[in-house]
Every structure is written in structure tokens, then in C-alpha cells.
C-alpha positions in Angstrom: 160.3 148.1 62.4 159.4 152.0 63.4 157.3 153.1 66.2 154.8 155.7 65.5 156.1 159.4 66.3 155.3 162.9 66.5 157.0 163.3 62.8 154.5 160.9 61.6 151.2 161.8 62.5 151.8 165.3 60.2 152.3 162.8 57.0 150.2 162.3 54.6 150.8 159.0 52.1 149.0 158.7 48.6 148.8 155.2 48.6 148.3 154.0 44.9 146.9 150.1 44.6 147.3 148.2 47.9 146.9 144.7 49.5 145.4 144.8 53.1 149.0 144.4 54.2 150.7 146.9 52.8 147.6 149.6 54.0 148.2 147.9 57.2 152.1 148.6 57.4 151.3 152.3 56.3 148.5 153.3 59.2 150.6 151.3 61.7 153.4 154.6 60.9 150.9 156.7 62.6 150.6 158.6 59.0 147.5 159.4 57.4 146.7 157.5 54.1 144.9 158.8 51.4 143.7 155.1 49.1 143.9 155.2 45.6 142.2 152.2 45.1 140.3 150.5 41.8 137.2 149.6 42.3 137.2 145.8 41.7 140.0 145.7 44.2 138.6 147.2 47.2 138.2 145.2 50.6 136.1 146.0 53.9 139.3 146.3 55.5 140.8 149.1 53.3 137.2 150.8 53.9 137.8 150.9 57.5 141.1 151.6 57.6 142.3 154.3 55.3 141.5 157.9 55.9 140.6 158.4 52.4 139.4 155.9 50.1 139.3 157.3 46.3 137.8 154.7 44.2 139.1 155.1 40.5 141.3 153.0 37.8 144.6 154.4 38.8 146.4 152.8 35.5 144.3 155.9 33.7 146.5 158.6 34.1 144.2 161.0 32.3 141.5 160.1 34.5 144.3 160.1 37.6 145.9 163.4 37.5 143.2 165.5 38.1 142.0 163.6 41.1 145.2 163.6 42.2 146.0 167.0 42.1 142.5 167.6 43.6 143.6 165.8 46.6 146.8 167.4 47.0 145.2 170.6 47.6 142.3 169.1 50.2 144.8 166.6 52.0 148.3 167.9 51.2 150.0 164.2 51.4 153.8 164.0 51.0 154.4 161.1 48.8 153.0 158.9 46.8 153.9 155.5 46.5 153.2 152.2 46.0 153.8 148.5 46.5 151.7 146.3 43.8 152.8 145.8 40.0 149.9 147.3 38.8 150.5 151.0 40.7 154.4 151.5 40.4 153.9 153.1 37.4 151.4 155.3 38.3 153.0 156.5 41.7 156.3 156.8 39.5 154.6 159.5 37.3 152.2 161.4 40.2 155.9 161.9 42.3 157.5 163.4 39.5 154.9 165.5 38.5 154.4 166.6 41.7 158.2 167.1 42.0 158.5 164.6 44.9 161.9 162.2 45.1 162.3 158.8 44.3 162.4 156.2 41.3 161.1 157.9 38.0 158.5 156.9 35.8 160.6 155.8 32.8 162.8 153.4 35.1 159.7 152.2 36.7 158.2 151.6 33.3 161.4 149.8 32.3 161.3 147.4 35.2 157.8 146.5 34.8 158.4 145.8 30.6 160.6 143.3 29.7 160.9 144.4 26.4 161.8 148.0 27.5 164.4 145.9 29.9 166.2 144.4 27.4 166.5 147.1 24.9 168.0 149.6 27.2 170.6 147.0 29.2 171.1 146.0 25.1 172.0 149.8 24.5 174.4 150.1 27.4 176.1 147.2 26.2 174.8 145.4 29.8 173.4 142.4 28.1 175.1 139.1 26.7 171.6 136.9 25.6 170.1 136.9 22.0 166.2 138.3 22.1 163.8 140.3 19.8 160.3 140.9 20.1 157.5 138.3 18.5 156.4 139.9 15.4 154.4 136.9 13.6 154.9 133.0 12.8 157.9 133.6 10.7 159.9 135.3 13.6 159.7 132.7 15.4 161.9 130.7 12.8 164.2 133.2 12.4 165.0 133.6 16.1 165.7 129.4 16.3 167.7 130.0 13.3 169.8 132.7 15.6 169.5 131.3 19.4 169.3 127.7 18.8 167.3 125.3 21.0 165.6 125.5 23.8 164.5 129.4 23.8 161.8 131.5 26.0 158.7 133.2 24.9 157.2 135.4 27.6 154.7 138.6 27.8 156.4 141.8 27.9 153.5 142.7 30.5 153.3 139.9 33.0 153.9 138.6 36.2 154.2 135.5 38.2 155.2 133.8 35.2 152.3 134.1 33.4 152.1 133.1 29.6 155.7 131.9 29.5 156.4 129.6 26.7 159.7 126.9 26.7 160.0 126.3 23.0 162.6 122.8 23.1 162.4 121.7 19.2 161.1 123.2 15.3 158.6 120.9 16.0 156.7 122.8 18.3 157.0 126.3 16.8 153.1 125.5 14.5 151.9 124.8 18.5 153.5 127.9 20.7 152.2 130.3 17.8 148.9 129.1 18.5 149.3 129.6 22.0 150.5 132.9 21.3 147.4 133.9 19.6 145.2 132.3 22.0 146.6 134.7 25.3 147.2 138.0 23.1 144.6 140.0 24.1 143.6 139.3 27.2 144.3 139.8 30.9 145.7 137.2 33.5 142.3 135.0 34.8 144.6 135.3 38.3 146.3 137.4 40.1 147.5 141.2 38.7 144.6 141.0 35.8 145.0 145.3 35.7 147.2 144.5 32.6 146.1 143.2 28.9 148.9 140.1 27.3 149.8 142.3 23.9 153.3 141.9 23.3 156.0 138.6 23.7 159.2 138.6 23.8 161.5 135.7 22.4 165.0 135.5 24.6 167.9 132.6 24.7 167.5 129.7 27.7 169.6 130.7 30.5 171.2 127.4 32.3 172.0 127.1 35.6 170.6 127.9 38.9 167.8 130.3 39.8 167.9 132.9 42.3 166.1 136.2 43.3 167.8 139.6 45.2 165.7 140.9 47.3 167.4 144.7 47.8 166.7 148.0 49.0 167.5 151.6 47.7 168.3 154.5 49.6 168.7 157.7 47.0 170.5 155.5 44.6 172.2 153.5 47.0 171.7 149.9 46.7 171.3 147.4 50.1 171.4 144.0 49.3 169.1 142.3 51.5 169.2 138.7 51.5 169.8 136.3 48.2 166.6 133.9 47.9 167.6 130.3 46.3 164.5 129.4 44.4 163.7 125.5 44.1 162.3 124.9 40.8 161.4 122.4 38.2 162.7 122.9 34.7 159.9 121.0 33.3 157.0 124.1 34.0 157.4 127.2 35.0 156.1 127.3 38.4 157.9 127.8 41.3 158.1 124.9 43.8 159.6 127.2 46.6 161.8 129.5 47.9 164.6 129.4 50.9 166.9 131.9 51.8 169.7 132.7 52.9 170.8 131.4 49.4 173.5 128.1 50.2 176.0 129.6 48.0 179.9 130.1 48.2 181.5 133.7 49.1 182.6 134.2 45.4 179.3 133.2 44.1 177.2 135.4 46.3 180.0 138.3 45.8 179.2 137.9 41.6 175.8 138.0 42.4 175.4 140.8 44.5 177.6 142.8 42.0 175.0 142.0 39.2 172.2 143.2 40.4 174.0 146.1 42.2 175.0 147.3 38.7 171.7 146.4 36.7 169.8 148.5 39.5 172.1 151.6 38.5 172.1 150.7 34.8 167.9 150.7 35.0 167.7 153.9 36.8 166.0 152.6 40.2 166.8 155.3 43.2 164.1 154.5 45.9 162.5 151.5 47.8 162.7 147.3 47.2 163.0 145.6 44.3 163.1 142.0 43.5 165.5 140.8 40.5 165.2 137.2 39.4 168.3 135.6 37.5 170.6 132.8 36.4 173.8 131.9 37.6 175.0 129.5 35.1 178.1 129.6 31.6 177.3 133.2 31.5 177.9 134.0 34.5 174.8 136.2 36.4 172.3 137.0 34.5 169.3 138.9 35.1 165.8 137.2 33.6 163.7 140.0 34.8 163.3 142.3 38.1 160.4 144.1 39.5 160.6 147.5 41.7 158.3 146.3 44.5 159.0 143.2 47.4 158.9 139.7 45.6 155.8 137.9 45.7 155.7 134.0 47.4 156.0 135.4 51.1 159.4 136.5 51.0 158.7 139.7 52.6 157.3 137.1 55.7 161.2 135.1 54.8 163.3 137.8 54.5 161.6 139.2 58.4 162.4 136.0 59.4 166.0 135.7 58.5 167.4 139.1 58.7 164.6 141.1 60.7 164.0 143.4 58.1 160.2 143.9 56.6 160.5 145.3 53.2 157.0 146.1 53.0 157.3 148.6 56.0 160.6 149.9 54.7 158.3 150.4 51.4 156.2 152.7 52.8 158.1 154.3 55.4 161.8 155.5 53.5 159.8 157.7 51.3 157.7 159.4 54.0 161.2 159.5 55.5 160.2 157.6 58.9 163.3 154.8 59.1 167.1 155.5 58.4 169.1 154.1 55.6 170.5 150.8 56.3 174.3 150.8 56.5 175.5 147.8 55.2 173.7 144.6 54.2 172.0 142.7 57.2 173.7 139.6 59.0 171.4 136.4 58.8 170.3 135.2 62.2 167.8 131.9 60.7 166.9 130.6 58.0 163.3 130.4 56.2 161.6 129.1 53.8 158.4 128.8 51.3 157.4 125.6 49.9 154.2 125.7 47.3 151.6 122.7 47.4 150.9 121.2 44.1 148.7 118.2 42.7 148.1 116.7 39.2 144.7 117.9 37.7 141.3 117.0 38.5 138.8 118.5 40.7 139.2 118.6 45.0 137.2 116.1 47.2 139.1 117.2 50.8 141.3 119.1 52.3 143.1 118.8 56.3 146.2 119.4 57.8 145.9 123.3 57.8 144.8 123.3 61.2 147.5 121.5 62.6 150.5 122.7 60.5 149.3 126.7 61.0 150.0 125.8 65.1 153.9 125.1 65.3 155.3 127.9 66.7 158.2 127.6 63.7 155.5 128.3 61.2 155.5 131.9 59.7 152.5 131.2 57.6 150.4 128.7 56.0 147.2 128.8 53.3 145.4 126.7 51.2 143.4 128.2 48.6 141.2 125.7 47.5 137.9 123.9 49.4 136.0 120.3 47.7 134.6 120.7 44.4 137.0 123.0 43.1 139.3 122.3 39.7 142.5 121.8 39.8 144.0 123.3 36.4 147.0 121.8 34.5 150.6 123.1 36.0 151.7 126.1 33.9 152.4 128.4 36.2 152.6 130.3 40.1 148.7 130.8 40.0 147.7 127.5 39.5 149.6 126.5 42.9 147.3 125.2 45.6 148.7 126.4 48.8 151.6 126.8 50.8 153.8 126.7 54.4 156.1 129.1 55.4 158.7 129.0 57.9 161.9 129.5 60.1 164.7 126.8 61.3 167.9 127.5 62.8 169.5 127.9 58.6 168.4 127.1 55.9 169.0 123.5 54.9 166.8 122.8 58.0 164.2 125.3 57.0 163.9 123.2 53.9 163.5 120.0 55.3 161.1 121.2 57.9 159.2 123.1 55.3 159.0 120.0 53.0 157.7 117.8 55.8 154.9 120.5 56.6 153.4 120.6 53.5 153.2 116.7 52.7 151.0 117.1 56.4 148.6 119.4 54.4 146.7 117.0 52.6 144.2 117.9 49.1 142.7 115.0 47.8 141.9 115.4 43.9 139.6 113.1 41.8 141.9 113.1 38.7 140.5 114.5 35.6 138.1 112.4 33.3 137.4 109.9 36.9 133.6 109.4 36.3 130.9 111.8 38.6 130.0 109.1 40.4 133.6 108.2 41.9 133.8 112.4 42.8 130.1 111.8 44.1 131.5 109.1 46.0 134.6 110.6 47.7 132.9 114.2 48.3 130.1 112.3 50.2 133.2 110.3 52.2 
């Protein structure tokens, strides 16, 4: 994206929270990173890499600030910033208190909390859905007294469609209470578990096709980078893929676009990607939820592919300010796409195909994350997903096709649940 120049090697970043990747797209600027990184998080890599490794819960602001400020005066970084849900907040606050530009803390808080979303598009008149927060059983009966049937139940603090509840009939309010009580108070098993489940949120059933923005802000200008179609099941809330650019008609994408163009102004986001999930069905576009940060399921690797744009290098390098402003939206020159690998329940016995499918040249990416003898959990949501294939075709109805052919060449033999040992025995010893 940038080459390293003399500009760059007199920046410092404050990196807050970080995936190998994204200190990897920072250090290739030529700047010098300063890590503030929690402790259960930290990798060999990031060791080696950063400059400065600071090893602290950076969700504590109290215990943050100080450090921070600390640092300031020994390393004199520019910026702060970050790229993973559980540090936007906490770069959001250390730039405005240390007076530096980009996205504020309250719009970054907003993003993150869906229940802070939806009360402040609600008071700018920005919203068109019925939703209220859960309170106890009985609000539950009031709220399918006002929406009707089916409604959503979701976290307020949550990701990767964690905890999300699709309540279709009175029958199974007793049932999604329970399960209520069951995840409030604790943290995601997988993935962002920085965060404790403490609040839900009921909201009306959007119909209608899925689709995420990916976008870019330059000082409150907003670059549309590519439209990502999501491929989906209605009947659990994990994603079965993602392909982009979206196959949709000018008007459509035009009423898209416009959405998210305006929901970015309405939430107060200036600076740096975001990703904005919504519905385009009889209410027209609406938004379900949006994150200031690049979209997770590899479509920073999809979006490179397509349009030649990284996000996560843009992410790190606008606020240092290393890479001009994009113009205009970016033309499309390919197609890409993500498809997820899933199986029913039950517990692994082999895995192959990786190997093979990782060595096309038209393959972006490809992982499986589970090995024999490990469960494999009932389908709720992204983290219970087994693996994946990424890649790039001349558009994207052949990305799709390709991509579906990849993955049924990655083969995970599961022992469904309740088979007796000795059958597992039997096929692990195969």
C-alpha cells in the first residue's frame, strides 16, 4: 500500500490491542510502535516485533492513563489507535485526551454498544424498527405484544454474533429467558472474551437480504469501499460466507451506500474503517449493527483482492498521516470470496485437503482450526465454524463457485455425538 519514507521513521504509533497482523502492517510503515497489549493476548511475534511492548489491561482506563501519559513523555508517539473491538474504545479516549484527531470516545462507544446505537439513531429520528432493552421475563411479553413474531434478542456487548437469540413463537419466551440467564454474566468462551454479556437488547426481525459496507473515513468524509453480500442461513446465526463485490442492481447499491453514508455521519465516526452490517428488505436499508474497525471473516484479505485496497494498512497508516485520502470509491478489478466450513456435532476423527487447497495460486487463504479428537459444538454462531477458503475469480459469481468447490475438498470427518467410544476409537485408529 505505502512504502516506508523518511516521514515515517520519526512516527511513533501507540498501538492499543493488536493481532500479529495489524502490528505487522504498522512496523512495515517504517514507524516505531509502542504495544499496549493485555497480557493473556500477547504472542512471540509481538515480543519481537514492537519497539515497546507495555503489558497491561488496556479496557482499565484508570489503570491506562497514567501509563499512557508516562509513555508519552519517554517515546513521544503521535497517535494512538487501534484495530480490535476490544481497544477502539480505549484509543478513542487516550486521542482525545491527548488532544489528537480522529473518531471520539462517545461515537466509538456508540458503535461498539448496540443499545447506545439504537437510542441515539432513535433520537435523531434515524431509526424505523421497534426495540427496548431486556429488563426481566415480563418484558419479554410485552415487546411480542408490540413487535409481533419472529423478534431478536442480542448482547448489547458482543461480537461475531455471539448470544443472539431468534425468538419465532410465545411458546418459546419460558426457554430464551432461561438462556438469557444462563450467558448474563459471563464473557464469550471464543474470540473477543475482553468483554462481560450484561445487557440484551430485544429489536423487530429485519427481512430481506444481508449485506456488510466495508468504508473508509477521511476527517468525516465517508469512502465506500466495496459492498460485501453475505450468504447466510436463516435458521442460525452463523455466517456461511461472504462474496463481494455485492451482485446487486445500480439503485440497490446507490440506497445502500446512501444508508450507511448517512448513519456514519448520524453516529459521529470521523476517522479510519468501519464495517456496517444491514438488511435490505420492506424497509428499505437498514442497519443491524456496525463496528469502527475492518470486518472480521477475511474481508480485509477480499476487499485486497477485489479493489486493491488493504484496510488494515489504511488503519494504521491515515492517522499517522502516511497514505492520501482516497478520491472516490474504488473500481472492482475481481471478485472474492469467503466460504466457512461447517459439520453437524460430534467430536473430529480426520482432517485433509488443507494441503492441497492452500496451493492454487487463486487461493487468498485457507485454515482449519480443528485437529482429531476435538468437539465439534452445536451451530449457534461464527465461533463454532470449523475452518475456511478464501479466494479470487475473475467476478464474483465465479468466486463463489470456486470457493464452494474448495471447501467440499477440505475434508473433517466427525463421529456424530452420542456414536459409542469404541466407533471414535475405531475411526481415530483408521
Amino acid at each position: 500500500m505505502t512504502a516506508p519514507t523518511a516521514r515515517a521513521a520519526d512516527r511513533t504509533l501507540l498501538l492499543v490491542g493488536a493481532t500479529d497482523q495489524h502490528l505487522q502492517r504498522a512496523k512495515a510503515l517504517g514507524v516505531r510502535v509502542v504495544l499496549l497489549q493485555h497480557p493473556d493476548k500477547v504472542t512471540s511475534y509481538q515480543t519481537g516485533l514492537a519497539d515497546v511492548l507495555l503489558m497491561v489491561d488496556y479496557t482499565d482506563w484508570d489503570t491506562v492513563r497514567p501509563l499512557a501519559e508516562a509513555s508519552r513523555e519517554v517515546w513521544g508517539f503521535d497517535t494512538v489507535a487501534s484495530l480490535t473491538e476490544a481497544g477502539l474504545d480505549m484509543a478513542a479516549r487516550l486521542n482525545a485526551h491527548f488532544g489528537f484527531p480522529g473518531t471520539g470516545p462517545e461515537a466509538s462507544r456508540r458503535m461498539r454498544n448496540k443499545f447506545l446505537m439504537r437510542q441515539h439513531l432513535t433520537e435523531r429520528g434515524k431509526l424505523s424498527i421497534h426495540w427496548d432493552r431486556v429488563t426481566d421475563r415480563a418484558s419479554l411479553d410485552a415487546f411480542a405484544a408490540l413487535a409481533g413474531y419472529p423478534f431478536i434478542i442480542k448482547p448489547t456487548d458482543a461480537t461475531a454474533s455471539f448470544g443472539l437469540i431468534r425468538v419465532s413463537a410465545p411458546g418459546e419466551l419460558d426457554a430464551t429467558w432461561e438462556r438469557i440467564e444462563e450467558l448474563r454474566g459471563r464473557r464469550s468462551d471464543r474470540g473477543s472474551t475482553l468483554y462481560t454479556v450484561r445487557e440484551f437488547l430485544m429489536e423487530t426481525y429485519l427481512d430481506g437480504p444481508e449485506f456488510s459496507v466495508e468504508a473508509f473515513s477521511f476527517a468525516g468524509r465517508h469512502v465506500v469501499i466495496a459492498v460485501t453480500e453475505k450468504l447466510v442461513d436463516d435458521t442460525h446465526f452463523a455466517e456461511l460466507g461472504h462474496a463481494l463485490p455485492a451482485r446487486l442492481a445500480p439503485d440497490a447499491h446507490a440506497r445502500i451506500t446512501a444508508a450507511v453514508e448517512d448513519f456514519l455521519d448520524t453516529m459521529g465516526v470521523t476517522d479510519g474503517p468501519s464495517h456496517t452490517e444491514l438488511r435490505l428488505g420492506s424497509r428499505g436499508p437498514v442497519v443491524i449493527e456496525s463496528h469502527n474497525r475492518v470486518g472480521g471473516g477475511h474481508i480485509n484479505e477480499l476487499v485486497e483482492a477485489a479493489y486493491g485496497i488493504d484496510l488494515l494498512g489504511y488503519g494504521v497508516a491515515w492517522p499517522l498521516g502516511l497514505v492520501e485520502a482516497l478520491p472516490e470509491p474504488p473500481q472492482a478489478r475481481a471478485g472474492a470470496c469467503t466460504r466457512f466450513v461447517l459439520r453437524d456435532p460430534g467430536t473430529v476423527t480426520a482432517v485433509s485437503g488443507v494441503t492441497e487447497v492452500a496451493a492454487r495460486p487463486d487461493v487468498l487463504a485457507v485454515e482449519v482450526s480443528v485437529a482429531p479428537g476435538d468437539p465439534v459444538r452445536p451451530l449457534r454462531d461464527n465461533w463454532d465454524r470449523l475452518g475456511f477458503a478464501a479466494v479470487t475469480a475473475a467476478d464474483t459469481d465465479a468466486a463463489i463457485a470456486l470457493c464452494e468447490r474448495l471447501t467440499e475438498q477440505i475434508r473433517i470427518d466427525v463421529t456424530p455425538a452420542g456414536a459409542p467410544a469404541d466407533a471414535l476409537d475405531r475411526e481415530v485408529a483408521a
